[in-house]
C-alpha positions in Angstrom: -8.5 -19.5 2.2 -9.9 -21.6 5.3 -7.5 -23.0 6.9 -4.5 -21.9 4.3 -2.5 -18.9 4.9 -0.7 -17.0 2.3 2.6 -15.7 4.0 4.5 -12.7 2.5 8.5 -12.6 3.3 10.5 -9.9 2.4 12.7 -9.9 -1.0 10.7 -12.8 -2.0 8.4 -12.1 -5.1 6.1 -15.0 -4.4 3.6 -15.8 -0.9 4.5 -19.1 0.4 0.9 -21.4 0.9 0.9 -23.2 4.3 -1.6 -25.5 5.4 -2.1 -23.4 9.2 -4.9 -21.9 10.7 -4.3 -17.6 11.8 -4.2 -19.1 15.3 -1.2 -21.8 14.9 0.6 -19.4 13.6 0.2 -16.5 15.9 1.7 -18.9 18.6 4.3 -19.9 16.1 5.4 -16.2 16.2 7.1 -14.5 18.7 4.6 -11.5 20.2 7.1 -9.0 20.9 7.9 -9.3 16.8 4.4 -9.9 15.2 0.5 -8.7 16.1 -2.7 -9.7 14.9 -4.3 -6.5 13.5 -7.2 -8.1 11.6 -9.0 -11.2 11.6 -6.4 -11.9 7.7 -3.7 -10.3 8.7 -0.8 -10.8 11.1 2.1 -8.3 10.4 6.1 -7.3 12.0 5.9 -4.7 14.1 9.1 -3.8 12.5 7.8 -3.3 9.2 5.1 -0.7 10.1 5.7 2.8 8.6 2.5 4.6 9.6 -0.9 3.8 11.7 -3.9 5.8 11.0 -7.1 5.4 12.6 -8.2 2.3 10.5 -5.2 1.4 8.5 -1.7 0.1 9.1 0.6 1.0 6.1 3.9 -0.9 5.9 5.2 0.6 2.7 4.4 2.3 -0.3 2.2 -0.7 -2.1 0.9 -2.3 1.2 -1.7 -0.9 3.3 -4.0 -3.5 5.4 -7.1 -2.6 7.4 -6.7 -2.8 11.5 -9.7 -4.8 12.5 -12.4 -3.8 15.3 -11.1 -6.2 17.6 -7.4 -6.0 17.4 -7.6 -1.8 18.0 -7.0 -2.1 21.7 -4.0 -4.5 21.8 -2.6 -2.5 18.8 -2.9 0.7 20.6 -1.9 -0.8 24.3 1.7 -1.9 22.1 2.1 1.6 20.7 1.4 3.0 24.2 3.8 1.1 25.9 6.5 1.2 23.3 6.7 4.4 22.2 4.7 6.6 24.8 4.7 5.3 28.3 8.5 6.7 28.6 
């Protein structure tokens, strides 16, 4: 959608449509709370269910793709959240 995003917020049945580029908004949102895991997607952290090698699944019906360059910093956040302890 160029430089439209279409934002998803929970209990909401409609995307709101923002005029924002993927940029603006990722430092709009706070980075312990949200990550960029695809070039489309930024998701909450707190939302995230399940990561498999390719694919992070937030629920039942959602499952987005974990780009080629968002792997590392995905996996460095895991790492340090849940395994450096």
């Amino acid at each position: 959608m160029s430089e439209y995003l279409r934002i998803y917020v929970e209990y909401s049945p409609k995307a709101i449509i923002a005029l924002l580029s993927m940029k603006k908004m990722e430092e709009y949102l706070r980075p312990n709370k949200f990550m960029r895991i695809h070039r489309s997607f930024i998701v909450n952290l707190r939302k995230i269910r399940e990561i498999s090698k390719n694919h992070v699944i937030l629920d039942a019906d959602t499952t987005l793709p974990i780009g080629e360059l968002y792997k590392e910093s995905l996996n460095a956040y895991i790492t340090s959240k849940f395994l450096s302890k």
